[in-house]
TORZA-435235 format. One line per field, with one value per residue (C-alpha): residue number from 1; x negated, z, y. Coordinates in nm, 4 decimals, always signed. Layout:
% residues N
nr = (NUM:...)
xx = (X:...)
zz = (Z:...)
yy = (Y:...)
This chain:
% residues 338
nr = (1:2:3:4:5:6:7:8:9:10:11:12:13:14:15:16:17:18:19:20:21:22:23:24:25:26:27:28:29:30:31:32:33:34:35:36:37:38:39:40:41:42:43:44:45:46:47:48:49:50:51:52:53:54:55:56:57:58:59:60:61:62:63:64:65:66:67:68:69:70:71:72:73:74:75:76:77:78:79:80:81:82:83:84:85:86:87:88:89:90:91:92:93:94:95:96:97:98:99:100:101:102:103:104:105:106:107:108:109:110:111:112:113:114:115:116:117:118:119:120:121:122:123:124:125:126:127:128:129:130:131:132:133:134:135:136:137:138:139:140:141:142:143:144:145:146:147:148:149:150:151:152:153:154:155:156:157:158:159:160:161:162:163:164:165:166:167:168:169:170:171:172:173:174:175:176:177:178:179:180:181:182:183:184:185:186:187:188:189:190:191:192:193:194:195:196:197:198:199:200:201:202:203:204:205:206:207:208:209:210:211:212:213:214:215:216:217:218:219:220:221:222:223:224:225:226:227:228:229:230:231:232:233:234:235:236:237:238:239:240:241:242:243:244:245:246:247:248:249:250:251:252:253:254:255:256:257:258:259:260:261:262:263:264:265:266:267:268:269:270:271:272:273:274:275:276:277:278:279:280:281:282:283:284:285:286:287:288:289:290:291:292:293:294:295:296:297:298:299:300:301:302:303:304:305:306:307:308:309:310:311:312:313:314:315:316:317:318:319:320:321:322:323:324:325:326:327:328:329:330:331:332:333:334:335:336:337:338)
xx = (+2.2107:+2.0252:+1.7988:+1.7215:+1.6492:+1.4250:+1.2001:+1.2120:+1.1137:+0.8489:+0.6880:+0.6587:+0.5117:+0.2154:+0.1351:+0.0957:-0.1510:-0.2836:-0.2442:-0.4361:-0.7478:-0.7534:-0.9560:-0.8046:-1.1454:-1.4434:-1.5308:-1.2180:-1.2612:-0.8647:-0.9201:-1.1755:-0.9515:-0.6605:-0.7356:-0.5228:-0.1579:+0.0348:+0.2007:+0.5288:+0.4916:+0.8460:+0.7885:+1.1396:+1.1641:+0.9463:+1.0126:+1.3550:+1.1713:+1.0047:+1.3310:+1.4987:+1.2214:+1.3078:+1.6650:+1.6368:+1.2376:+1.3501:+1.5189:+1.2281:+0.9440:+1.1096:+1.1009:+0.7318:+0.6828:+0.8098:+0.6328:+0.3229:+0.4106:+0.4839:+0.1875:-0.0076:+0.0782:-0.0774:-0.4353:-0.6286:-0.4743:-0.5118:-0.9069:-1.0401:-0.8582:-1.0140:-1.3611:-1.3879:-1.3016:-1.1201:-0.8006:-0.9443:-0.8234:-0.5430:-0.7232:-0.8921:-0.5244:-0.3789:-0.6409:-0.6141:-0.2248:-0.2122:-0.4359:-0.2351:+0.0915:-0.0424:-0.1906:+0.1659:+0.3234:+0.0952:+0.2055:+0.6362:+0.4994:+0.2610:+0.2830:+0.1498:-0.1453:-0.5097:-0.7063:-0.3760:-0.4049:-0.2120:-0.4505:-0.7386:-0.5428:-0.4991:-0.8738:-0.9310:-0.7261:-0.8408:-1.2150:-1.1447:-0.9705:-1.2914:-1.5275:-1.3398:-1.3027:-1.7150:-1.8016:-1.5880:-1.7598:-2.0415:-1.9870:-1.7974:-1.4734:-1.2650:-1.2328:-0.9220:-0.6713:-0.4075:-0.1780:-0.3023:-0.2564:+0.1319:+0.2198:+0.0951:+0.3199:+0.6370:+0.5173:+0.5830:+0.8860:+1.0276:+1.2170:+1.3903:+1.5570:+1.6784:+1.7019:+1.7684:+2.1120:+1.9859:+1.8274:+2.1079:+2.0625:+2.4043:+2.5511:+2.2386:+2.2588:+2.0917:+1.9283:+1.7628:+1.6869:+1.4949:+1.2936:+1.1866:+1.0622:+0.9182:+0.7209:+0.5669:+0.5246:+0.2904:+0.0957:+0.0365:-0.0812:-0.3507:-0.4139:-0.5249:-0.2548:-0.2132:+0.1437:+0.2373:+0.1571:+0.3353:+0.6535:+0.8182:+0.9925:+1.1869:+1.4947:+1.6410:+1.7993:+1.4814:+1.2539:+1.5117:+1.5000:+1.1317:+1.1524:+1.3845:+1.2029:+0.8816:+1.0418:+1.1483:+0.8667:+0.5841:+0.6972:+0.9280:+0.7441:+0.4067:+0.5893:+0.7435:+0.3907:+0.3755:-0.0414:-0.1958:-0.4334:-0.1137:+0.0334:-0.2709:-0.3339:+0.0643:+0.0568:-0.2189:-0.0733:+0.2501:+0.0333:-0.1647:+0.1617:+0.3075:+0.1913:+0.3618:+0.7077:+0.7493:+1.0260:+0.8376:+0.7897:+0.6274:+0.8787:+1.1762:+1.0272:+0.9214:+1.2911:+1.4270:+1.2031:+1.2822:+1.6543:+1.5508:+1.3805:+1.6056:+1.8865:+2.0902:+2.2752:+2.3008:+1.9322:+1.8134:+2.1041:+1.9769:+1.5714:+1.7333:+1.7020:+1.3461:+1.3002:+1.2782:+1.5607:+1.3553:+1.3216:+1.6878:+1.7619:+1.5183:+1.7231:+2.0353:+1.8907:+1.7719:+2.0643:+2.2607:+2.0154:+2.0446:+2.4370:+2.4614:+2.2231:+2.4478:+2.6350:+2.4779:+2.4878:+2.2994:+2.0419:+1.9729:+1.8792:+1.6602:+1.4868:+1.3738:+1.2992:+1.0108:+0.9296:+0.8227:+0.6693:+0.4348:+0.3918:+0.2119:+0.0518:-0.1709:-0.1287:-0.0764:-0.1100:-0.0188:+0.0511:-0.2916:-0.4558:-0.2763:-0.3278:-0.6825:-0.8493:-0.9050:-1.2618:-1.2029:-0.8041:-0.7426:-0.7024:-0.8946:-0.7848:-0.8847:-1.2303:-1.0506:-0.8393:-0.4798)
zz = (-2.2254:-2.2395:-2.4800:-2.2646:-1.9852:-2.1607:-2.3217:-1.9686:-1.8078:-2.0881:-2.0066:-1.6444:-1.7102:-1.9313:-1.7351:-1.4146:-1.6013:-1.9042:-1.7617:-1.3940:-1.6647:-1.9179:-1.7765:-1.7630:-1.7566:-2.0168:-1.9959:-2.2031:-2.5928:-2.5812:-2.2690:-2.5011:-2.8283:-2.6289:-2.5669:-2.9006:-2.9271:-2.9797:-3.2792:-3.0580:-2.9450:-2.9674:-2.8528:-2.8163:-2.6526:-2.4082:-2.2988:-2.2161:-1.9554:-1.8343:-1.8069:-1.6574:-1.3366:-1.2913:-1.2616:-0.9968:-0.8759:-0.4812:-0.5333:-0.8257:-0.5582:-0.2821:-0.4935:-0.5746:-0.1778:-0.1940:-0.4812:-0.3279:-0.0316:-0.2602:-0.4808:-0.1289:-0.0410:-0.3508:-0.2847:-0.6037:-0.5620:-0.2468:-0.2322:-0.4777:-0.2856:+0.0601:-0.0912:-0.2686:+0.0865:-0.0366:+0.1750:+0.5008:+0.7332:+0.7117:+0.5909:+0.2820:+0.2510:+0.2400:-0.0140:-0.2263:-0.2645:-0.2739:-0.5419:-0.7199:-0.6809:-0.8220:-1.1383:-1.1900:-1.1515:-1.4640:-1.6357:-1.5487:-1.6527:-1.9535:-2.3099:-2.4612:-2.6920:-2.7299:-2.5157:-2.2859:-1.9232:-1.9666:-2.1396:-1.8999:-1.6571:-1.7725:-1.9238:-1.5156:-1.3774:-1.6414:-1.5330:-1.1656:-1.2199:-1.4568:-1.1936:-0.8927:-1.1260:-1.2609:-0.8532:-0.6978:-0.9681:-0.8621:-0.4837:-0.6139:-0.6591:-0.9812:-1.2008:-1.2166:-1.4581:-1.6928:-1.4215:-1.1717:-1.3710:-1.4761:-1.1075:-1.0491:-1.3519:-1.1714:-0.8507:-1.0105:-1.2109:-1.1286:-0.8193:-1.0045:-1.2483:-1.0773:-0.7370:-0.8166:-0.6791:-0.3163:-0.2974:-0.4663:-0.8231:-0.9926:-1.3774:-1.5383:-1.9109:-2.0752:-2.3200:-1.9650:-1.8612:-2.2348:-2.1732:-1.8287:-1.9383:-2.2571:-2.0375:-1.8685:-2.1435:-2.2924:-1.9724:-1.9159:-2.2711:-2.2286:-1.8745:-2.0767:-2.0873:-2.3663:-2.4931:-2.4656:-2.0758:-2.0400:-1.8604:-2.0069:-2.3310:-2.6022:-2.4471:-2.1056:-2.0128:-2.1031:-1.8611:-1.6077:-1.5994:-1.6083:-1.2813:-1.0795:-1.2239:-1.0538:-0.7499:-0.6778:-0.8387:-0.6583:-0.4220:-0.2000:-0.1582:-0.0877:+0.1689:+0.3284:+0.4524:+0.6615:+0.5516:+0.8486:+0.6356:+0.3924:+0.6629:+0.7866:+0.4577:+0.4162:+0.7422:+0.6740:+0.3445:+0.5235:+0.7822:+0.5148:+0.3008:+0.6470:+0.5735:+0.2824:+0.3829:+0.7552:+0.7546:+0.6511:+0.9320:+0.8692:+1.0649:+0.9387:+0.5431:+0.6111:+0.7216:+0.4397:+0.1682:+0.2999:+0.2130:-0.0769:-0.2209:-0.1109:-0.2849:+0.0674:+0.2798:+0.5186:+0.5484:+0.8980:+1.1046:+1.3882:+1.3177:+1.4064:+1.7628:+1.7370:+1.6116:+1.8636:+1.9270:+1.7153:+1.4556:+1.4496:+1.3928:+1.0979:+0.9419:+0.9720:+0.8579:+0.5354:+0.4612:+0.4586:+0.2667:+0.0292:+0.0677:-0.0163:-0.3316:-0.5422:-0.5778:-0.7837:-0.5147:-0.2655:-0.5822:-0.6838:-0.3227:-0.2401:-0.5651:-0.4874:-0.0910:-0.3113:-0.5049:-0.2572:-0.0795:-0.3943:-0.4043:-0.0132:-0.1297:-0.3359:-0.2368:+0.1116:+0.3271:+0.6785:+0.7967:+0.6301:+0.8166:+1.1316:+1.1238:+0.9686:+0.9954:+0.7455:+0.5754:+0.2852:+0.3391:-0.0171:-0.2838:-0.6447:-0.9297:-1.3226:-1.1438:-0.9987:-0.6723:-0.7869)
yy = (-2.2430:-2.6128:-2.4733:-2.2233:-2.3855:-2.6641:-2.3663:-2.2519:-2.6041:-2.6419:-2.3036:-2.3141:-2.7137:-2.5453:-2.2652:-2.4352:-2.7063:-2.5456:-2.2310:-2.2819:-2.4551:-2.1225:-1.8361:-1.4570:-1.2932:-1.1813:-1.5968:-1.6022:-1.4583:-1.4070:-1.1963:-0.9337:-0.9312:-0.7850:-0.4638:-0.3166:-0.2693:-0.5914:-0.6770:-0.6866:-0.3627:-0.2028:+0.2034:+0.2297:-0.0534:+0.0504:+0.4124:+0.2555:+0.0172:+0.3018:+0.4964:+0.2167:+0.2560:+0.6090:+0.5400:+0.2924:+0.3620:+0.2743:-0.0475:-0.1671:-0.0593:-0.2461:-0.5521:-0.4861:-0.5095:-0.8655:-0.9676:-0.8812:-1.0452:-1.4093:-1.3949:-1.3637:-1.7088:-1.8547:-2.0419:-1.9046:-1.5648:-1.5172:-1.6473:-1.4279:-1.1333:-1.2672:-1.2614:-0.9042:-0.7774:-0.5281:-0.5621:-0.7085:-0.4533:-0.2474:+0.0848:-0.1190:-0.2555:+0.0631:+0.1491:-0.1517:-0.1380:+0.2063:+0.2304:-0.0252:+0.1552:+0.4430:+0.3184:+0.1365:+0.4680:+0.5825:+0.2982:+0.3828:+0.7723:+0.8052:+0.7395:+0.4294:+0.5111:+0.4253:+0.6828:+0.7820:+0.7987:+0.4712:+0.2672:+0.3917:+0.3009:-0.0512:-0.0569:+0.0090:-0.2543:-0.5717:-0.4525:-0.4843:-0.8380:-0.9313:-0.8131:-0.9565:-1.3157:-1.3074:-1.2523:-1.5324:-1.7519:-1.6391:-1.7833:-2.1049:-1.9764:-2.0145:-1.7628:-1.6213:-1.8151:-1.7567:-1.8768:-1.6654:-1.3666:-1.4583:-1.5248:-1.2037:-1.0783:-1.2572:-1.0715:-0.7179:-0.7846:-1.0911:-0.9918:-0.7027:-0.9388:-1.2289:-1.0809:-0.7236:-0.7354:-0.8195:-0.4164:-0.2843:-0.2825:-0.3415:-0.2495:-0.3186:-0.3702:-0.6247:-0.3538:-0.1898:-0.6038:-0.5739:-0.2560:-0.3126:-0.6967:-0.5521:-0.2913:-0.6085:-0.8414:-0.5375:-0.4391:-0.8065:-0.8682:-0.5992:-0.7408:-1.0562:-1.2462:-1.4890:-1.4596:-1.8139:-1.7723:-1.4132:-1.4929:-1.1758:-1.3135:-1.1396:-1.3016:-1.1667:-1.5259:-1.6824:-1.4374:-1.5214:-1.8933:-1.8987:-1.6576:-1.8609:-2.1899:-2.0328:-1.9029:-2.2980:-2.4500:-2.2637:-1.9547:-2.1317:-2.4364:-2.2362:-1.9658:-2.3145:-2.3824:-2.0803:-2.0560:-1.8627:-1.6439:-1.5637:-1.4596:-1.2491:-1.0792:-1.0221:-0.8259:-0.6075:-0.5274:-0.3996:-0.2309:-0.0900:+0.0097:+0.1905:+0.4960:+0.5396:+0.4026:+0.4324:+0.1189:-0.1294:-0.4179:-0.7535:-0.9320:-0.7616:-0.8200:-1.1782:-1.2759:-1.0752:-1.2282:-1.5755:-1.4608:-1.2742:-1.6003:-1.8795:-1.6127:-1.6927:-1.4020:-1.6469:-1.7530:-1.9075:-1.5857:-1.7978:-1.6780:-1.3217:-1.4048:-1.4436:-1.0072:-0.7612:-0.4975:-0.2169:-0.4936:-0.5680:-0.2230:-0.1745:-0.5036:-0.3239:+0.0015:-0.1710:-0.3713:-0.0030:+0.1131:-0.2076:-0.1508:+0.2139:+0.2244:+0.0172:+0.4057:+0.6813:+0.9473:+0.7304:+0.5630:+0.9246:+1.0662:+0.7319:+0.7597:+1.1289:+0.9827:+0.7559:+0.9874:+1.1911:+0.9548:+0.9282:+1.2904:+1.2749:+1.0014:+1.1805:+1.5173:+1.5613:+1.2247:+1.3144:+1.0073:+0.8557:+1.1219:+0.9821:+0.6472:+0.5972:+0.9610:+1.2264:+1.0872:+0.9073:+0.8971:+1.0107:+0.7172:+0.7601:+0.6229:+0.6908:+0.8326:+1.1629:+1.1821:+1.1198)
């Protein structure tokens, strides 16, 4: 276990040094070569991460929601997102996210090949992140790091492993731990991570001390400061994301992350004074939900409730149409309307 936690300790030290001075974009000739199948590819490996997301997609996608809210409240991160403009209201929000949830869905779906709807998908997502990093240079920004890049790893897996049991996710092998960080460690080698800065290692315990190492060592300490225009660009992704899932409040999710984070049931009960009625309500409402998911029954008809979420989502977006109008409501990923 001490060796585990010094590899740990001596991770997290390079990446947040070496790691914020490396680039993650086409500046970097690491970021071109890695656009072929790793040498630590394991297929098997991998379909098992993939089915370890459909068995428990609700509980993994609410985790996603809070590890887009944490990466939101890092400097780098969240200036290069301010400047492509992209998610400045809540209809480019909805876009942005959406858009994102959607290729990750193609990712938890598709097989992993050269020329798959996978690997465009991917090929997609690094060219965004290269344009987005080339243009804040452009305008004096830094390019977007190596450490940028893994933070925004931790923000779509780490929650899921070392806070998993906070939405519900319980009897989890280790072999399921394995496939789901194998699915990451892959997409974020192809993303352009370098694999000495890819926080999903071949060991589950490792993977899981670097995450809770990260969550002290940077989240906590950042969402501490309460940054205004974090908190601006975390509402309008909620905002953005309510048309897809109804429930989601910012004021509900920020006191819930906070708890989520600090790993505390307990966290700041005296804060609860501060939500409104309707606000208290949706707490309660999720924390049954949270509750009742741990059972098959209830994981099985929560995971079809996303599911179908995802399904008006690209099909049949009422509540799109709703809230931001019919023109241009539909979200387009791969080229073609998903």
């Amino acid at each position: 276990m001490e060796k585990t936690e010094r590899k740990a300790d001596q991770f997290v030290h390079t990446l947040l040094t070496e790691g914020a001075e490396i680039t993650c974009d086409d500046s970097s000739e690491a970021f071109k070569d890695q656009d072929h199948i790793p040498s630590f590819y394991d297929e098997k490996l991998f379909k098992r991460g993939q089915s370890f997301y459909h068995a428990n997609s609700f509980a993994v996608y609410g985790c996603k929601i809070f590890g887009l809210m944490s990466i939101l409240f890092i400097p780098t991160i969240l200036r290069i997102l301010v400047h492509t403009k992209k998610s400045g209201n809540e209809f480019a929000a909805y876009k942005r996210y959406a858009a994102t949830i959607l290729h990750m869905m193609v990712w938890y779906e598709s097989d992993f090949k050269p020329g798959s709807r996978l690997w465009r998908s991917i090929t997609e997502v690094k060219n965004l992140h290269n344009s987005a990093s080339k243009s804040g240079c452009k305008v004096g920004l830094k390019r977007i790091s190596q450490k940028d890049m893994a933070l925004t790893q931790f923000g779509f897996m780490g929650y899921q492993l070392i806070r998993g049991h906070f939405i519900g996710m319980r009897n989890i092998t280790d072999e399921d731990w394995k496939g789901f960080i194998h699915l990451w460690r892959v997409v974020g080698h192809l993303l352009g991570i370098e694999d000495r800065f890819n926080i999903c290692r071949e060991s589950v315990r490792e993977t899981r001390e670097i995450c809770e190492k990260l969550i002290h060592k940077v989240f906590i300490p950042k969402m501490n400061q309460m940054d205004q225009e974090s908190l601006l660009m975390i509402k309008l992704l909620i905002n953005g994301l309510w048309v897809i899932q109804p429930m989601l409040n910012f004021n509900t999710l920020m006191y819930i992350l906070q708890m989520v984070a600090m790993n505390d049931k307990n966290y700041k009960i005296n804060e609860l004074k501060a939500l409104s009625l309707w606000e208290k309500c949706n707490l309660y409402i999720l924390f049954f939900i949270f509750y009742c998911i741990r059972w098959t029954p209830f994981r099985w008809y929560f995971n079809y409730t996303h599911k179908r979420d995802l399904w008006l989502i690209k099909n049949f977006p009422f509540l799109v149409y709703y809230k931001f109008g019919f023109k241009n409501s539909r979200v387009q990923i791969l080229n073609k309307t998903e």
